[in-house]
N, C-alpha and C positions, 0 to 999 in steps of 0.2 A: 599469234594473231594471223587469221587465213590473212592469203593475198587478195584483192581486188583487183584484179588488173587492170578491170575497165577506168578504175580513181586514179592510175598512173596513165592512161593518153594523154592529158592535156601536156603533163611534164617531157612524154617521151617526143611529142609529135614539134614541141619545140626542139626539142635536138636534132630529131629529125630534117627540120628544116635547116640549122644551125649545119649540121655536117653536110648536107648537101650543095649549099650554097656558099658554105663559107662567110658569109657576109658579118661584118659584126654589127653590135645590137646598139650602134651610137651614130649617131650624128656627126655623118662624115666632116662638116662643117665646124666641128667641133674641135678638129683635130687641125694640128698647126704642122704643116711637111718638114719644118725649122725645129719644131720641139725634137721630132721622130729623126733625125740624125743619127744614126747607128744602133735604134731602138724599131726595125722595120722587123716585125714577125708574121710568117705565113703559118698558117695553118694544113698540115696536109688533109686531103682529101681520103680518108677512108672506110672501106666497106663495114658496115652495119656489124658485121660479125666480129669485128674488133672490141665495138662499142655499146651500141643501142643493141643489139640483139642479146648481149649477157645481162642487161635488165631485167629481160623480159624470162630470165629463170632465177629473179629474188628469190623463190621459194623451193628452189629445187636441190639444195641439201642440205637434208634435215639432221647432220652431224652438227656440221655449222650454227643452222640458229634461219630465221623466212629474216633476210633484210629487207623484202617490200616495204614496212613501216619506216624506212629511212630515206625513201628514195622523193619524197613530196620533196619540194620547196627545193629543188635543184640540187639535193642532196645534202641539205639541211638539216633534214628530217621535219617530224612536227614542233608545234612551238612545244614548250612546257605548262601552259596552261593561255588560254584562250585569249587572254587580255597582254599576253608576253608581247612587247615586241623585239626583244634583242636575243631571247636565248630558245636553244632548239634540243630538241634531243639526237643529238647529231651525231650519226657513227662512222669512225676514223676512218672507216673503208670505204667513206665515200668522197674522199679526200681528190678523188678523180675525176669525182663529178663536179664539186665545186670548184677546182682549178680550169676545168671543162667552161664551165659559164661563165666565170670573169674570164678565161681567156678571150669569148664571145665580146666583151664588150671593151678588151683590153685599145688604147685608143690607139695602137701605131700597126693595128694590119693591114697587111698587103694582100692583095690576088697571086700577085708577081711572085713567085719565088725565087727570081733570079735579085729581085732586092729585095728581098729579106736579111739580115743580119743574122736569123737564127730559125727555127722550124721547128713547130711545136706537133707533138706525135697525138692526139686525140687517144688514146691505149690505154685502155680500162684493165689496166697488168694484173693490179689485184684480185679483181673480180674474176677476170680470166683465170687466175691462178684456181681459183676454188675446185674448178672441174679436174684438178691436178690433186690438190690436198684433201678433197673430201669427196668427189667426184668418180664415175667410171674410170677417168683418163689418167687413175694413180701411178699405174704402170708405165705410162707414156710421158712421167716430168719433166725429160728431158728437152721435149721437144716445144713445148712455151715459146714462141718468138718467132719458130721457124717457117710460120705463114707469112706473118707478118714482115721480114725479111723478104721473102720472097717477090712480096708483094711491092716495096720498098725497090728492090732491087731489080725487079724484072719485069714486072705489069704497070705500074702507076709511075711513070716519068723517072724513071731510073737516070736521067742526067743529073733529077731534085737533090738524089743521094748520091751521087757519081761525084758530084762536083767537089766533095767536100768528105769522103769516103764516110758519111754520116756525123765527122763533128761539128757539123751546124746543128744539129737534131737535137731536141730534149724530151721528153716522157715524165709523167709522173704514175709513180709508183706506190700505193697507199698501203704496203706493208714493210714492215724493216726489211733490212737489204740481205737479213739471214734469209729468208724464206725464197729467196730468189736464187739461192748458192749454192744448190745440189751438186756434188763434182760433175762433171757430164760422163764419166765411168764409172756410178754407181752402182752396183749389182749385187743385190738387190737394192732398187732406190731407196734412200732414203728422206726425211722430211723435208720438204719445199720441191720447188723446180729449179730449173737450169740457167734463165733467162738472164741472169749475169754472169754467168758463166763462159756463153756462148760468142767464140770472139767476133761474130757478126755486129755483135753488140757493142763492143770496145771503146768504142770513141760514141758512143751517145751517150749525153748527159742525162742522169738517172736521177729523180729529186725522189728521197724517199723519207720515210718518218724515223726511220734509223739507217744510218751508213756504219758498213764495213770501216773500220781504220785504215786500208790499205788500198782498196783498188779507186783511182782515180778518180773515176768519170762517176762516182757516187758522191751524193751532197744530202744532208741532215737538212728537210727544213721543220716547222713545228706539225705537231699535232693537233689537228681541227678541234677544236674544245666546244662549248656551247653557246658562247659568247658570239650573235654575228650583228654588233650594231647597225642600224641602216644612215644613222646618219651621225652628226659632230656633236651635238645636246646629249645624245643618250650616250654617249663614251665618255664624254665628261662629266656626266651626272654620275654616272657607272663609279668613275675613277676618285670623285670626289667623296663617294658612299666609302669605299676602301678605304683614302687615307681616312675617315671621323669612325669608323670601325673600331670598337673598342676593343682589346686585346686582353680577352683576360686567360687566355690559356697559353705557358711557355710555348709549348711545341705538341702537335698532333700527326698522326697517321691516318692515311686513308690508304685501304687496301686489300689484300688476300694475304694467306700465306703465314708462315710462322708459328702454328699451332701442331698440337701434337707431338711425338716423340720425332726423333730423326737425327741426323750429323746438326751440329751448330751454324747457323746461316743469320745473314744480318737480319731479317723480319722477324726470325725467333729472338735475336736478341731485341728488340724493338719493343716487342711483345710483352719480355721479359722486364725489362725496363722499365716500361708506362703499367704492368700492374705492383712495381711495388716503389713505386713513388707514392708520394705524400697526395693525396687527390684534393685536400682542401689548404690555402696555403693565404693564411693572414697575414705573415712579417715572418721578418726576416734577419735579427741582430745582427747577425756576422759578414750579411750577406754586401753588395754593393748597391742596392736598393731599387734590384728590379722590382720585389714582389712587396718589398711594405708599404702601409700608405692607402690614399683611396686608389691608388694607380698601379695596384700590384696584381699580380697573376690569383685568381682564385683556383687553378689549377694548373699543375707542372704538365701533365700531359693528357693528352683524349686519343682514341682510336676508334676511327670510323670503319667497323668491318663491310667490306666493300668484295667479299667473298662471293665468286659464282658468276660474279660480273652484275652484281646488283646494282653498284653505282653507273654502269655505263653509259647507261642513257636519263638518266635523273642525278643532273648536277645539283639538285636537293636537298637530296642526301650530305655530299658533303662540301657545298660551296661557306653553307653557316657556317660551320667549324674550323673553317679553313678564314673566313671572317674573322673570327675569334680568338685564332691562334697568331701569335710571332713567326715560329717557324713550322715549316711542314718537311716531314720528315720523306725523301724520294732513294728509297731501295731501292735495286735492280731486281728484276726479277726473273723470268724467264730470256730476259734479251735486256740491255743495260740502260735503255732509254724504260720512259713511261709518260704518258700521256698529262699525269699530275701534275709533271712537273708545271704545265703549262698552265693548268687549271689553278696551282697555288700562287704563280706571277699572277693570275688574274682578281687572285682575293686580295693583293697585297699581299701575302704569306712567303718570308723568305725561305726558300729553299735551300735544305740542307743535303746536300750529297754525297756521295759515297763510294765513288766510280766518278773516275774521268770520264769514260766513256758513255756517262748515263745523261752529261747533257757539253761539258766544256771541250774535249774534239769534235762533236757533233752539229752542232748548230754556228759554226763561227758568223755564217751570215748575218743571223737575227742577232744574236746575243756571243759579242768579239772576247776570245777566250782569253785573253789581259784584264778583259772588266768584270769576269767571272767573281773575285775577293770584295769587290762591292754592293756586290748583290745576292752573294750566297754563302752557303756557310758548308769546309768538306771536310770531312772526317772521313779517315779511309777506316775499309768497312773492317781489314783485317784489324785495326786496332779497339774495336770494338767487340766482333767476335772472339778471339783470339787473345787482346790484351789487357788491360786495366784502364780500358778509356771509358769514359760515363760520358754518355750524349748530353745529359742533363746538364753535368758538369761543365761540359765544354759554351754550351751557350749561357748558361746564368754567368758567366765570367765575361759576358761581352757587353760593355756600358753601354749602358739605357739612350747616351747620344747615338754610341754606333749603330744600336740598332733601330733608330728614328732616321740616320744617315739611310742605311741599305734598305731602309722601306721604300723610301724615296727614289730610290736606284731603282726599283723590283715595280713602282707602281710607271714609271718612264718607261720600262720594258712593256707593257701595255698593249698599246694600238702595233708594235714590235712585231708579236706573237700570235694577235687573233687573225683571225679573216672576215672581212667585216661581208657584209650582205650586201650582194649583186644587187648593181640597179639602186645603191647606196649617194645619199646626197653629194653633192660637190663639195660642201666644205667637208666631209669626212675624206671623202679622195686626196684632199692636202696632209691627212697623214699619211704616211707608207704602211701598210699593214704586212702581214707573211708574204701575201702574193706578191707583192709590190714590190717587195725585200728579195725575196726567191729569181722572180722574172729579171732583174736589175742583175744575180751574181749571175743568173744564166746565161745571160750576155755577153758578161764581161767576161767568162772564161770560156765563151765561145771566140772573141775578140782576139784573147791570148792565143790560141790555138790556129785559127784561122787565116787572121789577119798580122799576125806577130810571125806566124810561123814555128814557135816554139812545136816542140816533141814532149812527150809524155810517155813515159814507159808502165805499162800493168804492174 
């Protein structure tokens, strides 16, 4: 799809105003000085080139893919069809820009940044990153951040950053935290940049879609999925549609990967799995009586080939089946998280995992890694490539209460995991969504730090 750039002013020339003034987009009067007690966030102030200026080259590498068609509706993307009001075709890497515009209307900002409690970095990292990963500037990955430091630290109120050697500061970062961890002595570089690497960086809290297990100042929160309710009616119609969804498939796949010859990997065994199951499945004698009955599974497994990146912006493809299904089966794939995972809590579809690290170290904000056993189901992946574990097996063994229990658990994870749509009614703002969950640990482990005095070692 060409770009139109002229169809992106209306969106650009609000932010425009947004980062120039800082102002936010609520009604001061609204906001109570009592509620905002250790909840005061400034926004810094900066230059275009950090932010608004990498919009305005959506379509400048054609490795990549034009993300112009994403940038409407504050990074939303388009709806999914004309009469949609909740779901968008919305790409993860715009995850900067929607944090960007609710931070706009977040209700406890200040001008002041000497009361602020924390300082939010406007830093389009991902996007920026491009002109590193598929860009002229391949050669130069190291160097990611080192304006922007600068800038931080020498031209724009360097007392903002002095005061606090930057861990009041947070950024959000809309690629996992690999693609950010070039060593900074890479020679010849390799894949990603530097920009967590860089101990300038050290003490700013980094919110990314996948965190490293090790370095601190990195935090897991969800992946922007399609779901952006505007108000509290259509999140509980949403969620009411999920639990009366009828299940008639054990478990499915949505995905890429696993075909073809090659070493043994869990998508191949996935693959292998769902084609030589039973596809139509009436009763069950021996079974514990998930499938007999009018309430039985008409099929043990589906796979939604989601190859090429077909499904990425049409959660149509596989929202039905994911509807339809019990469990949705979440492989690692190139990096250990996946976006699905978010997409299948939102059909009601319990997640089965495979990797700790694909959502249970990652996300403890949204979803606290003790309640992980109530709402999903893990199967380590070497026991299935490698040993005599049947996936199939392992869930048809789990009673029809249990798994009416962790639906239950998986559909209360919900309003948890989405990001609901700026500018979204009051009674929906009575739930906490990602942002709301995200902004709240940002805080609090700016507080630890700050205000506690505690240390932290890399």
């Amino acid at each position: 799809m060409a770009c139109n750039f002229s169809s992106l002013l209306p969106f650009l020339l609000l932010f425009f105003f947004a980062l120039v003034t800082s102002d936010p987009l609520i009604d001061e009067a609204e906001t109570n000085p009592t509620d905002c007690a250790d909840r005061w966030i400034h926004i810094r102030r900066l230059p275009s080139t950090f932010n608004l200026d990498l919009l305005s080259n959506c379509s400048a590498y054609p490795i990549f893919g034009d993300f112009c068609p994403f940038l409407p509706n504050h990074g939303l993307g388009h709806k999914t069809h004309n009469l949609s009001q909740s779901w968008y075709r919305t790409d993860s890497l715009m995850m900067e820009l929607i944090f960007h515009r609710r931070m706009l209307e977040y209700p406890c900002l200040t001008s002041d940044p000497a009361q602020a409690d924390a300082v939010y970095l406007p830093y389009y990292s991902g996007i920026d990153a491009m002109k590193y990963l598929y860009g002229p500037e391949v050669n130069s990955s190291a160097d990611q951040g080192l304006e922007l430091y600068r800038f931080l630290r020498e031209e724009d109120s360097p007392e903002v950053w002095g005061r606090h050697s930057g861990h009041d500061h947070f950024m959000v970062m809309a690629r996992p935290a690999w693609d950010f961890s070039q060593p900074l002595d890479s020679d010849p570089p390799t894949w990603g940049t530097s920009l967590l690497e860089l101990p300038q960086f050290f003490n700013v809290t980094a919110l990314t879609v996948e965190a490293r297990a090790w370095p601190w100042q990195e935090q897991a929160v969800p992946y922007p999925t399609s779901f952006h309710p505007p108000n509290l009616s259509l999140l509980q119609s949403w969620i009411q549609r999920t639990r009366r969804s009828k299940r008639t498939c054990l478990m499915m796949f949505a995905g890429g990967g696993g075909v073809g010859s090659g070493s043994p990997n869990i998508r191949r065994s996935i693959r292998s799995e769902c084609e030589n199951s039973t596809s139509n499945v009436t009763h069950n004698v021996h079974g514990n009586g998930l499938y007999g009955g009018a309430g039985g599974y008409l099929k043990l497994c589906d796979v939604v080939d989601c190859s090429n990146g077909i499904c990425e912006h049409d959660p149509i493809r596989f929202m039905k089946p994911m509807l339809q299904a019990s469990f949705c089966l979440q492989p690692p794939g190139d990096t250990p998280t996946r976006r699905s995972i978010f997409d299948s809590i939102l059909a009601g579809c319990i997640p089965v995992l495979f990797e700790d690290m694909s959502a249970r170290t990652q996300y403890g904000w949204h979803m606290p890694a003790d309640q992980y056993p109530e709402f999903s189901v893990y199967i380590p992946k070497e026991d299935v490539v490698f040993g005599d574990t049947r996936i199939l097996d392992v869930l048809r063994n789990i009673p029809r209460a249990k798994v009416r229990k962790m639906r239950e658990k998986v559909l209360g994870l919900i309003p948890r995991i989405m990001y609901r749509k700026h500018g979204s009614s009051m009674g929906l703002r009575t739930k906490k969504d990602a942002f709301d969950i995200a902004i709240e640990g940002v805080l609090q482990r700016v507080r630890s730090r700050v205000h506690r005095g505690q240390v932290f070692v890399r």
